[in-house]
N, C-alpha and C positions, 0 to 999 in steps of 0.2 A: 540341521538348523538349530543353533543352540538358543540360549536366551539373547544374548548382545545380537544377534540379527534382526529378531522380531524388534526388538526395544529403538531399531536404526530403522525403520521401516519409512522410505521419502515420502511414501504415500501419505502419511502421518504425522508431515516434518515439524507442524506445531508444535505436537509432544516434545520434539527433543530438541528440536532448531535452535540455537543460542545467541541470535540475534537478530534485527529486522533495521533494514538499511535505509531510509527513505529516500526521493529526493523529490526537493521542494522544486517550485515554478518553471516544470520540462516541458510546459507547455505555455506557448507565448501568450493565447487568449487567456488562460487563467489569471499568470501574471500581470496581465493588463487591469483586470477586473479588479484583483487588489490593489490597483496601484503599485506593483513592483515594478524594477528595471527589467528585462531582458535578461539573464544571467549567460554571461561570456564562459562560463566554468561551473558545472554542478551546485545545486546549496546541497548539502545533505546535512539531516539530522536520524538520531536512533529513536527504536521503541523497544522497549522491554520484550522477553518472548510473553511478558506476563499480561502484555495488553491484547492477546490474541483472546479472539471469543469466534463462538462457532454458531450454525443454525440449529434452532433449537433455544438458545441461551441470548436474552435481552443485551441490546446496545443499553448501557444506565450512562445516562447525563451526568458526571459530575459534578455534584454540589455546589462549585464556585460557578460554575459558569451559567449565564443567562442568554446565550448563542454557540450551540452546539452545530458545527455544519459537517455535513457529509460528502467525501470528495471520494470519487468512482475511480480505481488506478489494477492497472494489469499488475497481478506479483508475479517476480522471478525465483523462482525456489531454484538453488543452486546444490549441484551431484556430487560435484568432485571439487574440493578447494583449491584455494593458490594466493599465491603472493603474485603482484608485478604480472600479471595471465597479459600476454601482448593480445591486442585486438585482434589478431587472425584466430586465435585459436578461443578466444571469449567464450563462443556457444560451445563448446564444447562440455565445458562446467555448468551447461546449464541442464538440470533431470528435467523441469515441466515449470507449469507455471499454475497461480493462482488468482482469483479474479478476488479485490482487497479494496476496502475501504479503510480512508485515511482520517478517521474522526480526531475534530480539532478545536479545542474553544478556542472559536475567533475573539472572542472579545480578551480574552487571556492572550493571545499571543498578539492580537494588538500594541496591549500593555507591555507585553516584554520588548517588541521591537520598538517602542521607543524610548524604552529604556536602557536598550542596549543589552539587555537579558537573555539569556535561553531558552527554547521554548518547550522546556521541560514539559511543566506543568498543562500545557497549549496540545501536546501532541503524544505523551507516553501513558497517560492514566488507566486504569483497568478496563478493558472491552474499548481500545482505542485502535483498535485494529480485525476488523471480522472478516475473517475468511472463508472461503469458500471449500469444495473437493479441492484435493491436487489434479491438474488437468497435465496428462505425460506428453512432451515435448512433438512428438508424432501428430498430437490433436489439434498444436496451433503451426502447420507451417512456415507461416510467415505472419512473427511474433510482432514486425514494423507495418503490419497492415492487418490488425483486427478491430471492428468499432466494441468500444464499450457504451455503455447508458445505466443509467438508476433514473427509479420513479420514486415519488415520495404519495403514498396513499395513488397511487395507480395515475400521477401525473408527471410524468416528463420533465423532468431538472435536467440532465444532465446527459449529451451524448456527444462521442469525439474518436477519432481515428489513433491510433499507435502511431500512424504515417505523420501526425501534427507535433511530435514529440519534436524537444530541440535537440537532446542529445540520446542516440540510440542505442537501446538492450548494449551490445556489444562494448559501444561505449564507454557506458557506464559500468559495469561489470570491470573492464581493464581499470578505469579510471579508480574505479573504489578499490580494487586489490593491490592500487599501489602502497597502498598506508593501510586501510586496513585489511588482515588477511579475510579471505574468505574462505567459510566452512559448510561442509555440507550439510545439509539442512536449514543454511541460511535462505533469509527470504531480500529481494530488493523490490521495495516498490517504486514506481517509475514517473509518479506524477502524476496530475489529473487535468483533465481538458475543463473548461468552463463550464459554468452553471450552478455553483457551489450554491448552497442554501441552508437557510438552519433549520433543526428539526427538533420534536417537542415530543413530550410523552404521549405514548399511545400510537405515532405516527408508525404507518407501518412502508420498510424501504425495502424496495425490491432493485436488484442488479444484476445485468447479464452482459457476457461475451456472446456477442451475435453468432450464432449457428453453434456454438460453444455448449454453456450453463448459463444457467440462470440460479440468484439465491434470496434469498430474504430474511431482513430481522427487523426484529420490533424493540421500539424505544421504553423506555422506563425511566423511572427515576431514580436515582441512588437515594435508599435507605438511609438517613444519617444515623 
């Protein structure tokens, strides 16, 4: 086992992972709640590997924003990369998964969607992404039927089935490696079922894959 094996370790895919796939409104009740369309075809947008933050280490509110909400979403950590992966063989590329939260100032990407903007600033920022263990592919059989939920200070915001999803793991997985390639140690998150809400410093967020993991982080504010 030399050095470049330990340093590639999937269990650890944060570390080296090189990029995080999102996609926006895969779940119809979400989209409704913001007032989006339905999407006939994926939204996706990126995050940095630099927005990942772990337990232990504060979600920090950025500065600009005065509506920070928290969206509950299965990740798919991807083993073996591809270009074009046809949907029969999609799970195959996939090592495990992690249970990820999508932090987003709402009121930020508000602003950019009607401006016609990106929602850069909305969804990439530092601890814009907190993850969980990696959970090995073996733990979730059936990756289109697990409930997630988050609590916010030990109250119930947010819980919804994989099964309410529009477009499936597999899916999406073909659909993204048509354009862009995927890598291993790549992470895709899958969207979040309703209940979005915003959350303030000091709040402390708990989230679990039922029979799964459970995780939690606590909010703060960014130091200017």
């Amino acid at each position: 086992m030399g050095a470049m094996t330990s340093a590639r370790n999937i269990s650890r895919f944060w570390e080296w992972g090189r990029k995080i796939i999102c996609v926006g409104r895969n779940y119809a009740e979400h989209a409704k709640e913001l007032k989006n369309a339905i999407p006939t075809e994926p939204v996706l947008f990126l995050k940095p590997p630099s927005a990942y933050v772990r337990e232990g280490s504060p979600i920090l509110v950025p500065s600009y924003t005065s509506s920070l909400h928290h969206e509950v979403e299965l990740g798919v950590v991807i083993g073996k990369g591809g270009t074009a992966i046809p949907l029969s063989a999609a799970m195959e590329h996939v090592a495990g998964y992690a249970l990820c939260l999508d932090m987003t100032a709402r009121d930020i990407q508000d602003e950019c969607k009607s401006k016609g903007l990106p929602w850069t600033l909305a969804k990439a920022f530092n601890t814009s992404c907190p993850v969980s263990d990696f959970i090995p592919k073996e733990r979730v059989p059936d990756p289109g039927h697990v409930t997630l939920w988050l609590k916010v200070n030990e109250q119930l915001r947010q819980s919804g089935c994989t099964s309410q999803m529009i477009f499936s793991i597999p899916y999406l997985i073909s659909y993204i490696s048509d354009f862009i390639t995927l890598e291993e140690g790549d992470l895709i998150l899958t969207g979040t079922p309703k209940g979005v809400s915003a959350v303030h410093e000091h709040d402390e967020l708990q989230a679990g894959i039922q029979d799964v993991l459970t995780m939690s982080f606590r909010v703060d504010r960014q130091d200017r």
